[in-house]
C-alpha positions as CSV (number, residue, x, y, z in Angstrom):
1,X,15.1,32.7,5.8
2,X,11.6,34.1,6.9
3,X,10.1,34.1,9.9
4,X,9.0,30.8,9.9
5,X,12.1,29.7,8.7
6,X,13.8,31.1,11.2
7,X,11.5,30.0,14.1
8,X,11.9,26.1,12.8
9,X,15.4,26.6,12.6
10,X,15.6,27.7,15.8
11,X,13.3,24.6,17.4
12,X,15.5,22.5,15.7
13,X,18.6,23.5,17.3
14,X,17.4,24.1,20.8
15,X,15.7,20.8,20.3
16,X,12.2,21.4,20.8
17,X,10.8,18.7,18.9
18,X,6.9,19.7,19.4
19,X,7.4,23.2,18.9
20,X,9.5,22.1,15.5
21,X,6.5,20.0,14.2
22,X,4.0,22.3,15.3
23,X,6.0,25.2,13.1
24,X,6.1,22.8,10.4
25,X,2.3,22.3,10.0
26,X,1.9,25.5,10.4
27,X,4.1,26.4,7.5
28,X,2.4,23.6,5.5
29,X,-1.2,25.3,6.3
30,X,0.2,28.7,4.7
31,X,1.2,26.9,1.2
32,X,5.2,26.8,2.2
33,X,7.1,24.7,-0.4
34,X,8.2,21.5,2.3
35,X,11.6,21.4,0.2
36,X,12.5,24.4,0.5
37,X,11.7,24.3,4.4
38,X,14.1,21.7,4.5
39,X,16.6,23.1,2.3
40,X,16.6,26.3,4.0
41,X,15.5,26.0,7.6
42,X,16.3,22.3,9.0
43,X,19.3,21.4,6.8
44,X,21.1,24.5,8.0
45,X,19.9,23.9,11.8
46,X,21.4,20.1,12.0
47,X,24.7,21.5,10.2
48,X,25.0,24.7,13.0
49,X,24.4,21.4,15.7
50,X,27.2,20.0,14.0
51,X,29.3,23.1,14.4
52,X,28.4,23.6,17.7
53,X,29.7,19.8,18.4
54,X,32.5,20.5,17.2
55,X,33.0,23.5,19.3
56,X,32.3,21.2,22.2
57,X,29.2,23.9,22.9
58,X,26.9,20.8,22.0
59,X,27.8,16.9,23.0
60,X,26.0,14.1,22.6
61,X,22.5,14.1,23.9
62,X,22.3,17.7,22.6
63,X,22.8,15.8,19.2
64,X,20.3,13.0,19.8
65,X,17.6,15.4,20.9
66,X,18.3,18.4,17.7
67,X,17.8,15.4,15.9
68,X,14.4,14.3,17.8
69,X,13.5,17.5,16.5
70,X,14.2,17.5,13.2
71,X,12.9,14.4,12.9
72,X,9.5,15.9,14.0
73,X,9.5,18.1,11.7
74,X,10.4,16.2,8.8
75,X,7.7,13.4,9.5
76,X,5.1,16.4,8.8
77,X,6.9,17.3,5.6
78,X,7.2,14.4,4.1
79,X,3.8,12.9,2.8
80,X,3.9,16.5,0.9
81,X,6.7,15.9,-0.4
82,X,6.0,12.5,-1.3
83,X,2.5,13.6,-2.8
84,X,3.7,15.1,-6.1
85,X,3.3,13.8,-9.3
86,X,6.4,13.7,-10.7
87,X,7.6,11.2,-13.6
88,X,9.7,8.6,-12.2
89,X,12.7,7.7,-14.0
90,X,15.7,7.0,-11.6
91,X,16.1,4.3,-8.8
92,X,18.8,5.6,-5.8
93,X,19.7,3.1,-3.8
94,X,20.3,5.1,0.2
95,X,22.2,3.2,2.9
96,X,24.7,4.6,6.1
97,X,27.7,2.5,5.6
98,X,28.5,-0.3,8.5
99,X,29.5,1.5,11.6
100,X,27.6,4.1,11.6
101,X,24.2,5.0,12.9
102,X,23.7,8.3,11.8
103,X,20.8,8.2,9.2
104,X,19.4,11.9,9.5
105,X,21.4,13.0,6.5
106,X,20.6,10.4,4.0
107,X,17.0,10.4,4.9
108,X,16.9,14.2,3.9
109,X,18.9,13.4,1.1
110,X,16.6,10.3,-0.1
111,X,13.3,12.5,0.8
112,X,14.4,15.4,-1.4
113,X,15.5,13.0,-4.5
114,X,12.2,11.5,-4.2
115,X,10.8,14.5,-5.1
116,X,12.6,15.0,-7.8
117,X,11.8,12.4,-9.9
118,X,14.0,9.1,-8.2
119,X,12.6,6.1,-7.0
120,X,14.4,5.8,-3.4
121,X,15.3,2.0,-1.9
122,X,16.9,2.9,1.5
123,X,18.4,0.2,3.2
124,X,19.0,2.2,6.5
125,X,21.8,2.1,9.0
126,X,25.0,-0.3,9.9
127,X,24.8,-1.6,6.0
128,X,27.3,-4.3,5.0
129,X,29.3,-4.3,1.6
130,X,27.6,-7.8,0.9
131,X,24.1,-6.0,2.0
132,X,24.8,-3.0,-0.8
133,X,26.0,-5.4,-3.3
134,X,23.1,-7.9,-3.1
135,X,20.7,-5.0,-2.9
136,X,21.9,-3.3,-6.1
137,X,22.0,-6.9,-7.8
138,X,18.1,-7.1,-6.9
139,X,16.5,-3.4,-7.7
140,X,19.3,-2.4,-10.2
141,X,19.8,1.3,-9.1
142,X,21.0,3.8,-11.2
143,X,23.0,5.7,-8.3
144,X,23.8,4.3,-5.0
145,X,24.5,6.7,-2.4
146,X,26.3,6.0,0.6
147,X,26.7,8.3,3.9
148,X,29.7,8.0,6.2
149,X,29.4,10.5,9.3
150,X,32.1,9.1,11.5
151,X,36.2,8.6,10.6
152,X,36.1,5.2,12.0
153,X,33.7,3.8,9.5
154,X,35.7,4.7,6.6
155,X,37.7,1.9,6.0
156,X,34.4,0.1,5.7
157,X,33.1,2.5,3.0
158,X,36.5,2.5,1.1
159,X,35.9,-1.8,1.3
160,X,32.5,-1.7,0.3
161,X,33.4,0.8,-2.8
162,X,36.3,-1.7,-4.0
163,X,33.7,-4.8,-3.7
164,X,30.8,-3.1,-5.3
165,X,33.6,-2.5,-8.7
166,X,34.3,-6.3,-8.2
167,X,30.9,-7.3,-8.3
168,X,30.7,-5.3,-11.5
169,X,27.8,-2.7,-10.2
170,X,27.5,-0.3,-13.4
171,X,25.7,2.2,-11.8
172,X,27.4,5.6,-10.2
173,X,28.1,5.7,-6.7
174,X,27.8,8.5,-4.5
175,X,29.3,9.6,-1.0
176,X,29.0,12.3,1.8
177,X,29.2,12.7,5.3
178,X,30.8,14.6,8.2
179,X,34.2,12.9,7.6
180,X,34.1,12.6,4.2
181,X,35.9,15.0,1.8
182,X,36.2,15.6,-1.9
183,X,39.5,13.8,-1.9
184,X,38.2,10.9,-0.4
185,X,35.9,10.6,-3.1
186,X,38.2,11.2,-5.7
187,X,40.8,8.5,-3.9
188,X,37.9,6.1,-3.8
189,X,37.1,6.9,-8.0
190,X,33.4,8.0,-6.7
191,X,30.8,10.9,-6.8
192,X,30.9,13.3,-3.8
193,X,28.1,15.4,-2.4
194,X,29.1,17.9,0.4
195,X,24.9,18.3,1.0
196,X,21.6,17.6,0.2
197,X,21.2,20.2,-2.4
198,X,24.7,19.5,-4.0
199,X,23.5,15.3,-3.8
200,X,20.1,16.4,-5.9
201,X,22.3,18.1,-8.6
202,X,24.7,15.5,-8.7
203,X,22.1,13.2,-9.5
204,X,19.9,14.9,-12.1
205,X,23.7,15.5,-13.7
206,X,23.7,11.2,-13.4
207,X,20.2,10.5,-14.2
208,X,18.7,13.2,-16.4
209,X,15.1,13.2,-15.7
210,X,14.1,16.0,-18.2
């Protein structure tokens, strides 16, 4: 990381949400690359909040306000991100399983595929089985991707995996999340992404946009 790097990553996991966006447009004004800001400066920061909840260093309004601050940040990256003209050939289909609330992952994960070439339908937090299936019957999605960051939500994923195969969705389906692991994925006959950057290969791999 470089010093701006460094100094966002830093905002983001002391939590100073105004000092995060104002290092943001900052890095914006001096022709940073917004993805790679992400990739290299606020992806790591939420994952060393995670490590430092699972330490017990961080608990749980440290969480909510690293992720104020992210969130900052990522509001002033985005319309750059979302600005480039980049052929559009995949649809992704985004939603945090029912259960769970924690969005800040797929969002990143949605932003970045979007500039990639994907057309991103993001049907947000607490999403049903029934919600994913008639979702993917309406916009046809070539992936769906499905985020899971707590272990008591997991039966739910596993149920809404089994009922999107019985509804015959043809498309590939994705997973990640704190609590989910490659043998999940494997035990559940899906795709598994341990990041952002690993979801973004994954899905070029799926969807070949070149």
């Amino acid at each position: 990381m470089d010093m701006l790097q460094t100094a966002i990553f830093d905002a983001v996991v002391i939590g100073d949400a105004k000092l995060a966006g104002k290092l943001a447009k900052t890095a914006l004004i001096s022709q940073q690359d917004p993805e790679q800001l992400i990739v290299e400066a606020i992806i790591p920061a939420m994952e060393e909040v995670g490590n430092r909840f699972e330490c017990n260093e961080y608990f749980i309004p440290e969480l909510l306000i690293c992720a104020r601050a992210s969130r900052f940040a990522l509001e002033i990256l985005t319309p750059a991100i979302k600005s480039k003209s980049v052929k559009k050939k995949g649809v992704v289909m985004t939603g945090v399983i029912q259960g769970d609330l924690h969005d800040i992952g797929i969002q990143i994960i949605g932003l970045l595929l979007e500039g990639h070439g994907f057309e991103i339908v993001h049907l947000g937090v607490d999403v049903c089985k029934e919600r994913f299936a008639k979702k993917a019957g309406e916009c046809n999605p070539n992936i769906i991707a499905i985020s899971c960051a707590n272990t008591w939500s997991q039966k739910a994923l596993e149920e809404c995996v089994t009922f999107l195969n019985q509804v015959g969705f043809r498309g590939k389906v994705m997973i990640g999340g704190a609590f989910v692991t490659p043998e999940t994925a494997k035990e559940f006959g899906c795709a598994y992404a341990k990041n952002a950057v690993e979801a973004i290969k994954l899905a070029r791999e799926m969807v070949p946009l070149d």
